[in-house]
C-alpha positions, -999 to +999 in steps of 0.1 A: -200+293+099-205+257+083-189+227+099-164+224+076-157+260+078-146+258+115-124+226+108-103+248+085-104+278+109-091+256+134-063+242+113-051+274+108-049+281+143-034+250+158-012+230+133+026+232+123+040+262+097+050+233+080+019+214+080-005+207+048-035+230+053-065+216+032-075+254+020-043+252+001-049+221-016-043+221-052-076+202-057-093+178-073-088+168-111-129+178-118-141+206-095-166+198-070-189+216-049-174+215-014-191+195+011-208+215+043-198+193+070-163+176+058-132+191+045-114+175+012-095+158+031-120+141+049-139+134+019-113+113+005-104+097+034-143+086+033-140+082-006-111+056+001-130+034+025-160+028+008-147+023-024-140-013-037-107-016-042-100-009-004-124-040+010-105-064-018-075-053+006-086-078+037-080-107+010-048-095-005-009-111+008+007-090+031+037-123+031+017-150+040-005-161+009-038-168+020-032-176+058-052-202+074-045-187+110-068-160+120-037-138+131-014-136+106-018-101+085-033-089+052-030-062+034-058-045+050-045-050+086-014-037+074-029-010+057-044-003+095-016-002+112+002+022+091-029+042+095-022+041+129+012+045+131+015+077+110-018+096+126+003+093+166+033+108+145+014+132+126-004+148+159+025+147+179+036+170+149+007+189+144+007+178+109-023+178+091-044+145+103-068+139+079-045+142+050-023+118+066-050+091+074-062+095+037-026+088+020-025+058+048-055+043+041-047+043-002-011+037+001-014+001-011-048+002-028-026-005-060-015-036-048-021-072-067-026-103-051-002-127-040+019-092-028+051-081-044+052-120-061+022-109-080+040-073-086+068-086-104+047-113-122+029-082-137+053-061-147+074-088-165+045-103-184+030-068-199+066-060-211+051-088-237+025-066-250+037-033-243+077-029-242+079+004-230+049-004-196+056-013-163+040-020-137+047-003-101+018-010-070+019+028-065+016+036-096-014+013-101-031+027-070-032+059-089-049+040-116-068+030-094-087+059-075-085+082-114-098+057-136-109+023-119-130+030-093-167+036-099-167+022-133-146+042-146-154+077-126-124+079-104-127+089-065-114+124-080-095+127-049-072+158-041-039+162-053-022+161-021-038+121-014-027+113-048+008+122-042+012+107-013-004+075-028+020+078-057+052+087-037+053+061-005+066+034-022+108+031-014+108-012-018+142-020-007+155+013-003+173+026+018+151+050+040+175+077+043+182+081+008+140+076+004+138+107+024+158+128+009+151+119-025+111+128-019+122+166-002+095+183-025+063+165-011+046+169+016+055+160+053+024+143+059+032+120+029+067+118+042+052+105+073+031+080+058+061+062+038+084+061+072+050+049+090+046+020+064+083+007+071+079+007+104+043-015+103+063-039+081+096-045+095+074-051+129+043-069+118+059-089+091+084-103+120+059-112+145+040-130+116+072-144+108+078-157+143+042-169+143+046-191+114+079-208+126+101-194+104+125-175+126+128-170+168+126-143+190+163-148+195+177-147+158+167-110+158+202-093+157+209-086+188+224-045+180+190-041+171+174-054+199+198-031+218+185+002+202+148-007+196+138-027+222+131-063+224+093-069+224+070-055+193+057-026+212+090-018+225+104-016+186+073+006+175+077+026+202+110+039+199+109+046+164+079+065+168+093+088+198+125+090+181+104+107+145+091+126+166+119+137+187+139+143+155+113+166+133+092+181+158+089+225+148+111+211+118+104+212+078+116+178+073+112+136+086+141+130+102+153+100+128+185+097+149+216+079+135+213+050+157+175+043+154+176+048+115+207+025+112+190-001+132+159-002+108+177-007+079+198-038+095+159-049+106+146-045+072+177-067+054+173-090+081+136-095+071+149-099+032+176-126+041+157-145+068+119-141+056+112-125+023+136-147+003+131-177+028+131-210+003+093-218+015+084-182+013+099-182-021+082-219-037+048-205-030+054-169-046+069-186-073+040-208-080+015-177-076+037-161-103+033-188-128-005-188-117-012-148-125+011-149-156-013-179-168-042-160-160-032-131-179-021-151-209-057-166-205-076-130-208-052-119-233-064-153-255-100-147-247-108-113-238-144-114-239-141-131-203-133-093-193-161-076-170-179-054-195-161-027-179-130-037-195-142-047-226-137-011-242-113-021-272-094-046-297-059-032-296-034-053-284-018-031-261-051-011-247-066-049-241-029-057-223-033-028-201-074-039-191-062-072-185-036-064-162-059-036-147-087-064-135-055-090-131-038-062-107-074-061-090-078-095-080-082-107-046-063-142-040-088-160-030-105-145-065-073-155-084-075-189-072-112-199-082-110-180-112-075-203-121-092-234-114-122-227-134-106-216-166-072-232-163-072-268-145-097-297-166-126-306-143-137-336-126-162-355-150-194-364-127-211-394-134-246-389-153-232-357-170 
């Protein structure tokens, strides 16, 4: 019996009725010969971390744009810690592991730079080009690992990962109505998308506290009462309350109490830190700086990476340019603004 042949034997025999077994995967968009040693899970899970798009994470704004402090998070660290998060849940479930990691690990592989600021500045600039687009981080992730990566290849991943990339994104939602609404996929995605609010309405405060912006003692203090008051405390409870709430179950679920408290958390963060006036100057001015940037490809498109030189269409050329836009990192973003956008220095003897 091959490696991989064992792993799936041993799924069989030890995970949840209700857990995603990888020898019922829908597969991949191209059939592949299955690897001896790793499942398909496994492969993308492998797939995802040495592609590209996932090391352009560690210089991407998780709030902060381009911290100077060595502590503050990125988009990769978050990406971690939702990784994290979601696999303690998942085993305590006896959900399928691997296929949560994977999802984890993608979830915001989509994402632009400068964070959601760089999001919106997107999707309101291609509406210029192409009425009828959008553009969604989730949705661009699956862009991402079918068409981006590899020069055009595709990771090829399994259905299953690209669901779960495509469905974890709920925004401002509220997560009760997030979980309902996304019944029909799997409960290791579900997982994921409950992990990913937890990392943020935790991590983004402790940054938050970090940077001065808020105190320890502004958190509302029902919410203190129900979660805990120190960051471990916080993830703690809402992790042993998941799993309290779903174990031998065919759903996510959380208690009344612990849900309720999250959502005043999360619209906490929104008032007191996302939409904080010097949060809000600087995501306003990296706006204006990738809407600029996009007008300059879309004026001279042979600057495009021959990758995404591939047409003279208006629209296809609107979607490349906010494809390699979407891509950037934002230290990338930056140099490349400055050295097409801002008049340089003349130098003596030039």
């Amino acid at each position: 019996m091959l490696p991989r042949e064992r792993t799936e034997q041993k799924e069989k025999e030890s995970l949840s009725p209700y857990a995603t077994l990888v020898i019922n995967s829908k597969g991949r968009l191209k059939a592949e010969r299955k690897c001896d040693i790793r499942t398909d899970f496994q492969r993308d899970r492998d797939r995802i971390i040495h592609s590209k798009a996932f090391r352009r994470l560690k210089h991407k704004t998780q709030v902060f744009i381009a911290p100077e402090g060595d502590h503050y998070r990125t988009r990769l660290t978050h990406t971690l810690e939702v990784s994290q998060i979601a696999r303690t849940i998942g085993r305590a479930l006896r959900l399928n592991e691997d296929l949560i990691e994977a999802i984890a690990l993608a979830h915001d592989i989509g994402h632009t730079p400068f964070g959601h600021a760089g999001e919106n500045a997107l999707d309101e600039i291609i509406r210029r080009y192409i009425p009828s687009a959008h553009f969604r981080h989730n949705e661009q992730g699956l862009r991402v690992v079918d068409f981006l990566e590899k020069n055009g290849e595709g990771l090829n991943l399994t259905y299953e990962v690209r669901e779960g990339i495509l469905y974890h994104s709920k925004g401002m939602e509220n997560l009760r109505v997030a979980l309902k609404e996304k019944e029909e996929v799997s409960l290791e995605a579900r997982v994921v998308m409950v992990a990913d609010r937890i990392a943020y309405i935790n991590h983004d405060l402790d940054d938050a506290i970090r940077a001065g912006l808020i105190k320890e003692g502004d958190i509302p203090i029902s919410c203190q009462k129900i979660l805990g008051t120190t960051h471990s405390e916080r993830i703690g409870k809402m992790v042993m309350d998941i799993i309290k709430e779903s174990e031998d179950k065919p759903f996510i679920a959380l208690s009344e109490d612990v849900l309720s408290a999250m959502e005043e958390m999360k619209d906490f963060l929104y008032e007191k830190i996302y939409r904080h006036p010097l949060i809000l100057s600087e995501l306003a001015k990296a706006k204006r700086l990738l809407k600029e940037l996009f007008e300059f490809y879309m004026e001279n498109p042979q600057k495009l990476p021959e990758f995404f030189l591939k047409t003279k269409d208006t629209e296809e050329t609107a979607r490349a340019v906010c494809d390699f836009v979407a891509g950037m990192t934002d230290h990338y973003a930056y140099r490349v603004y400055t050295e097409n956008l801002l008049p340089k220095r003349w130098e003596e003897g030039v």
